[in-house]
C-alpha positions as CSV (number, residue, x, y, z in Angstrom):
1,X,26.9,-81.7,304.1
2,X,29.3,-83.8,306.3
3,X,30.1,-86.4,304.0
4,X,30.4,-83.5,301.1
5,X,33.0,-81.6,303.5
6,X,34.9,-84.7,303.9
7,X,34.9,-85.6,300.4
8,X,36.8,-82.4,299.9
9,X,39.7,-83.8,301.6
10,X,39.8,-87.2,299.5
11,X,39.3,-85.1,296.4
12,X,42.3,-82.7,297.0
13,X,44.6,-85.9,298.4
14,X,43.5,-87.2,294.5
15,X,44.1,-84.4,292.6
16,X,48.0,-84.3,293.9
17,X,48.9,-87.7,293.2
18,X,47.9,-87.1,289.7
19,X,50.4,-85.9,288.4
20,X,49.6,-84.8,285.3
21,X,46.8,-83.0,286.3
22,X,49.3,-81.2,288.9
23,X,51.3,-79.8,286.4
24,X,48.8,-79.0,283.6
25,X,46.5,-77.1,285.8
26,X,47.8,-76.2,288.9
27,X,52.0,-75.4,288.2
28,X,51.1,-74.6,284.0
29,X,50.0,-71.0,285.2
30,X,53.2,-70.3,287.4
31,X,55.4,-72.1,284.1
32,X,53.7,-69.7,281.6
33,X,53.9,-66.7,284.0
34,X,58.2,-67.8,284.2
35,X,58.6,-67.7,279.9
36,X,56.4,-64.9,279.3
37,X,58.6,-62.8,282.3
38,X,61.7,-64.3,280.7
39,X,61.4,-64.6,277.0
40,X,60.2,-60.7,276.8
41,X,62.6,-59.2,279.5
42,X,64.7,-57.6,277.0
43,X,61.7,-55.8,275.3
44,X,61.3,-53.2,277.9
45,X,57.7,-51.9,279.4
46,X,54.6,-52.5,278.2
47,X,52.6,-49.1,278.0
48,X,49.3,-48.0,277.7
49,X,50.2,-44.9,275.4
50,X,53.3,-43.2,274.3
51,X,54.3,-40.9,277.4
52,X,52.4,-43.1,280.0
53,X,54.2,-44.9,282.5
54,X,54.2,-48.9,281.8
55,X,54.6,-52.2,283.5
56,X,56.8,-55.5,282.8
57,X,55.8,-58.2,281.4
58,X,55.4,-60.2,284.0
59,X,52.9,-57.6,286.1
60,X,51.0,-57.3,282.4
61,X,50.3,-61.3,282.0
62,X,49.9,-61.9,285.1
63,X,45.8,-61.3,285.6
64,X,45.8,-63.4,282.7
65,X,47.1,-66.2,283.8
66,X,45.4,-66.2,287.1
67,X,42.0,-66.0,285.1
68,X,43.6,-68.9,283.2
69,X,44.2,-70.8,286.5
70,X,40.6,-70.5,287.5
71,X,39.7,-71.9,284.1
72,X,41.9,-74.5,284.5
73,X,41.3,-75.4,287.4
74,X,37.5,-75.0,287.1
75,X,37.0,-76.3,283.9
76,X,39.4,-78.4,282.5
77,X,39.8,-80.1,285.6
78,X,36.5,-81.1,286.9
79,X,35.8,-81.6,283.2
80,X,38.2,-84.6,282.3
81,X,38.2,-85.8,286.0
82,X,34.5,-86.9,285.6
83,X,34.8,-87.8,282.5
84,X,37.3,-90.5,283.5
85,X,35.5,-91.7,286.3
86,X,32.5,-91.9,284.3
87,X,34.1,-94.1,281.6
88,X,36.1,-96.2,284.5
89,X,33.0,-97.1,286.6
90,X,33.7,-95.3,289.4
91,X,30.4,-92.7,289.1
92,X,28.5,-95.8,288.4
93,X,29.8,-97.5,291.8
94,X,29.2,-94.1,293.8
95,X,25.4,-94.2,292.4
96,X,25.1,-97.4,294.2
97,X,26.0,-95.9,297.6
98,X,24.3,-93.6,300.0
99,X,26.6,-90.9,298.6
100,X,24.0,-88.2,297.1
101,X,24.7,-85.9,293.9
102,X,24.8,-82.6,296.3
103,X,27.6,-84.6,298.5
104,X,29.3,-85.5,295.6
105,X,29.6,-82.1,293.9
106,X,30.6,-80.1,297.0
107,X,33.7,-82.6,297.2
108,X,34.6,-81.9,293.5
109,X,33.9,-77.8,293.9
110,X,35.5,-77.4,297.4
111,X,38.8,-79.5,295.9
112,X,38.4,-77.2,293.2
113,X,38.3,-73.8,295.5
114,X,40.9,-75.3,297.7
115,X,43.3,-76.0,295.0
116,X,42.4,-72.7,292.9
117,X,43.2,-70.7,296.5
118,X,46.3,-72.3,296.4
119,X,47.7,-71.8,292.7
120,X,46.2,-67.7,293.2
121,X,48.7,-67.7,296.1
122,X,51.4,-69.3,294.7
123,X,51.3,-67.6,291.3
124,X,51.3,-64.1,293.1
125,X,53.7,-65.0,295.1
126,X,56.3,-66.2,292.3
127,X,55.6,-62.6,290.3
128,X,56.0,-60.7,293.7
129,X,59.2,-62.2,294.5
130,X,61.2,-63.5,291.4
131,X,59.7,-61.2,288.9
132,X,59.3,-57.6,290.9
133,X,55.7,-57.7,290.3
134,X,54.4,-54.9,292.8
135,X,50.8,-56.2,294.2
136,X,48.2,-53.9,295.2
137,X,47.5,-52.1,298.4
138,X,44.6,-50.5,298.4
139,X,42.1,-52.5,300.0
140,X,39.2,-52.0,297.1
141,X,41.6,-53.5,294.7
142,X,41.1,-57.0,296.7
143,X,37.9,-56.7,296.7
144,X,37.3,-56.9,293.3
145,X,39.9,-59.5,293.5
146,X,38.1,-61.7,295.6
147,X,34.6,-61.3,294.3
148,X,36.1,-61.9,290.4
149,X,37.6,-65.2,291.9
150,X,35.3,-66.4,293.9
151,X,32.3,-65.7,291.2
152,X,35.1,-66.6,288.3
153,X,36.1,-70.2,289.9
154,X,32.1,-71.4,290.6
155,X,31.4,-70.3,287.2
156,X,34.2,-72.3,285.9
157,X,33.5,-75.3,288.0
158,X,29.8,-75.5,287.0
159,X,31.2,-75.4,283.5
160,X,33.4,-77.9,283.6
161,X,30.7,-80.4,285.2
162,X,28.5,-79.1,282.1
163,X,31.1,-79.7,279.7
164,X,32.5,-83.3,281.8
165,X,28.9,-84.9,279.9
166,X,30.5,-84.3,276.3
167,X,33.5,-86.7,276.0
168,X,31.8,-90.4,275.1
169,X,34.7,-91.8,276.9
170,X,37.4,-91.5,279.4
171,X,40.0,-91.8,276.4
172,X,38.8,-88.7,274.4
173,X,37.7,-86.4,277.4
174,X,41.4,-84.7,277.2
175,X,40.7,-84.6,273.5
176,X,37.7,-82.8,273.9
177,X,38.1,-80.1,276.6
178,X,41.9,-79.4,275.6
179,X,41.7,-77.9,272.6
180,X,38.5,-75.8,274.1
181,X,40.3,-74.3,277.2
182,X,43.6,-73.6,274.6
183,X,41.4,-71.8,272.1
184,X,40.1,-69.9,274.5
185,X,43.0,-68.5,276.4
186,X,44.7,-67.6,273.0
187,X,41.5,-64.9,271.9
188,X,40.9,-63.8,275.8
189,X,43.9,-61.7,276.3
190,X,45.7,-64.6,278.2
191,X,48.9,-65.4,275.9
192,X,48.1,-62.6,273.7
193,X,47.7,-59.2,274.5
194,X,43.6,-58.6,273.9
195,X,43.7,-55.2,272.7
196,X,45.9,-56.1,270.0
197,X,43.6,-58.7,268.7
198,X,41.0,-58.5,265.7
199,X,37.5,-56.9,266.3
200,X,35.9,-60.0,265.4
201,X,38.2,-61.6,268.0
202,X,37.5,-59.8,270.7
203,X,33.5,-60.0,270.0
204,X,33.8,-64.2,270.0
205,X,35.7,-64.0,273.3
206,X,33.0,-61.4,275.2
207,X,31.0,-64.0,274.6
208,X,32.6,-66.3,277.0
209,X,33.7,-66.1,280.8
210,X,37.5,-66.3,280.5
211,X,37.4,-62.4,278.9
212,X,35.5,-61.2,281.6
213,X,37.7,-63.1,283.9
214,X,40.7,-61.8,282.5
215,X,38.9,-58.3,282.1
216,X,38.3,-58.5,286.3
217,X,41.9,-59.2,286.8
218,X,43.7,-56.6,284.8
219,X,40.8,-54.2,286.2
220,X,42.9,-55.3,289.8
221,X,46.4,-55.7,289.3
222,X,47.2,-53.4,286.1
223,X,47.6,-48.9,286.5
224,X,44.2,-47.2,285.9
225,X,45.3,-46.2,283.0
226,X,45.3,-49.4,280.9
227,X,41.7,-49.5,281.4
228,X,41.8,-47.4,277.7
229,X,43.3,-50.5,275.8
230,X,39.8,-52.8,277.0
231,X,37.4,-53.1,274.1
232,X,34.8,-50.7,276.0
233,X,37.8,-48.2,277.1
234,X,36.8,-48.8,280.6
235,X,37.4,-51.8,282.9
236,X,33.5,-52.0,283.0
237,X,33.5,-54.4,286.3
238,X,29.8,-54.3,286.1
239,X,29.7,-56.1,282.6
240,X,32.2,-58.6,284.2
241,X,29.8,-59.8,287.0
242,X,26.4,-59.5,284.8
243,X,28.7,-61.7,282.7
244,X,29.8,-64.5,285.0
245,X,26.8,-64.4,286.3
246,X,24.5,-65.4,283.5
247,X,27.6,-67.9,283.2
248,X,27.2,-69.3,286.2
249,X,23.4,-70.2,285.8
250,X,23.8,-71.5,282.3
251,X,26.6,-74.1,284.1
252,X,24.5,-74.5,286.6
253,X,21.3,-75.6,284.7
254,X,23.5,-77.5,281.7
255,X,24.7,-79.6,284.6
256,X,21.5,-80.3,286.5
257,X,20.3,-81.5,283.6
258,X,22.7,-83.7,281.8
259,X,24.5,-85.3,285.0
260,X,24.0,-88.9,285.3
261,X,25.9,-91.3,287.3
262,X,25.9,-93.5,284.2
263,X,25.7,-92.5,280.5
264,X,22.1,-92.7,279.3
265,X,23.6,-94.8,275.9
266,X,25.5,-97.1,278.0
C-alpha cells in the first residue's frame, strides 16, 4: 500500500510531461466544451418541449463531456499508457522488482482519480465562469454527482487496463483504443444530442458505460424536465449504477485475467 501511494505521485508527475496525453485527455474536454459553447451561441436554447424553459449549449453538453473526461481519462489513458510500456520494456523491468501487481495498479488508478478530480474541476469551472453555466445547489444533486464519478472513473479505469492487453504493440495501441473511445462518444449523447439519435443507436450505446455515464450527468446538471428526452423518459439513476456496476466487474475480471507483465507471445 505504501509503495502503491507513492507510485501515485510518480504516475501523475508522468502523465503531465506527456504532453500529448495532457491535451488529448485531460484539456480535449474543456476544448470541446469551448466550440460546442461557441459555434452554437447564435442558435438560442436548447429545450425540452415547445413552451418549456431551456438551457444554453454549453450547460446542455456539458455532463457530456464530463462523462467523456472520465472515459478519457479512464480508458483511453491507462489503456495506451500500458500498452506503451508493455511494448517499451518497462512492465517487463517492473516484474523483475519487488514492485507487486496490486502496488502497481493503485499508482496507475490513483493518477487516474487524481487527474480525473482535476479535469471535473476545471471543466466546471470554465462553463461556470466563461460560459454562464449555472451549477447546482441542492446538495442531492452532488451526490449523484459524486457517486456517478466516482463509480464512472473506476469503471473506466478497470476498462482501460482490460482493453491496454489488445494493442500487439506500443505503435498501434493509439490505433486501437482511438477510434473505440471516438465511436463511442459520438452514439452516447456526448457530441450529439442522444435523444435525437436512431433507436438502434441508442440500444448499441445502453449497452456500454459512457451512456449511463452521460445519463448520470445530465440526471445532475440538466432541469428535471429533460429527463423526458432519455430513452426510458426518466433519468432512471438506478439503471445507471446496476449498469456501471456490472461494468465495473467485467473490467475488473477481463483485467485479472489477461494482465501480464510481459506478452504471453513475446
Amino acid at each position: 500500500m505504501t509503495t502503491g501511494a507513492s507510485r501515485v505521485g510518480y504516475e501523475t508527475k508522468g502523465y503531465f510531461r506527456t504532453p500529448d496525453a495532457v491535451f488529448f485527455t485531460f484539456l480535449f474536454p474543456v476544448v470541446m466544451l469551448a466550440i460546442f459553447a461557441t459555434a452554437f451561441s447564435s442558435m438560442g436554447d436548447i429545450t425540452p418541449g415547445p413552451g418549456q424553459e431551456g438551457v444554453s449549449f454549453a450547460a446542455y453538453y456539458l455532463p457530456g463531456l464530463l462523462a467523456a473526461g472520465l472515459l478519457l481519462s479512464g480508458v483511453q489513458n491507462l489503456a495506451v499508457d500500458i500498452a506503451g510500456e508493455k511494448g517499451d520494456g518497462t512492465l517487463k523491468r517492473l516484474g523483475g522488482t519487488p514492485l507487486s501487481p496490486i502496488a502497481f495498479f493503485i499508482g496507475k488508478m490513483g493518477q487516474v482519480f487524481v487527474t480525473a478530480v482535476m479535469q471535473a474541476a476545471l471543466l466546471l469551472a470554465v462553463a461556470a465562469i466563461f460560459f454562464g453555466v449555472a451549477l447546482p445547489t441542492e446538495p442531492s444533486k452532488w451526490v449523484t454527482f459524486a457517486w456517478v464519478f466516482v463509480l464512472g472513473i473506476a469503471t473506466s479505469a478497470l476498462l482501460g487496463v482490460a482493453l491496454s492487453a489488445v494493442p500487439r504493440s506500443a505503435k498501434s495501441a493509439t490505433a486501437v483504443v482511438i477510434p473505440i473511445v471516438l465511436v463511442l462518444q459520438f452514439i452516447s449523447g456526448v457530441y450529439l444530442q442522444f435523444y435525437q439519435l436512431p433507436e438502434w443507436m441508442q440500444n448499441i450505446a445502453s449497452v456500454f458505460p459512457l451512456k449511463w455515464m452521460a445519463q448520470g450527468m445530465r440526471a445532475v446538471f440538466l432541469p428535471e424536465d429533460f429527463e423526458v428526452l432519455e430513452q426510458t423518459g426518466t433519468w432512471d439513476l438506478g439503471g445507471v449504477a446496476i449498469a456501471l456496476l456490472i461494468w465495473l466487474v467485467v473490467g475488473l475480471v477481463i483485467s485479472r485475467v489477461t494482465f501480464r507483465w510481459i506478452r504471453r507471445d513475446a
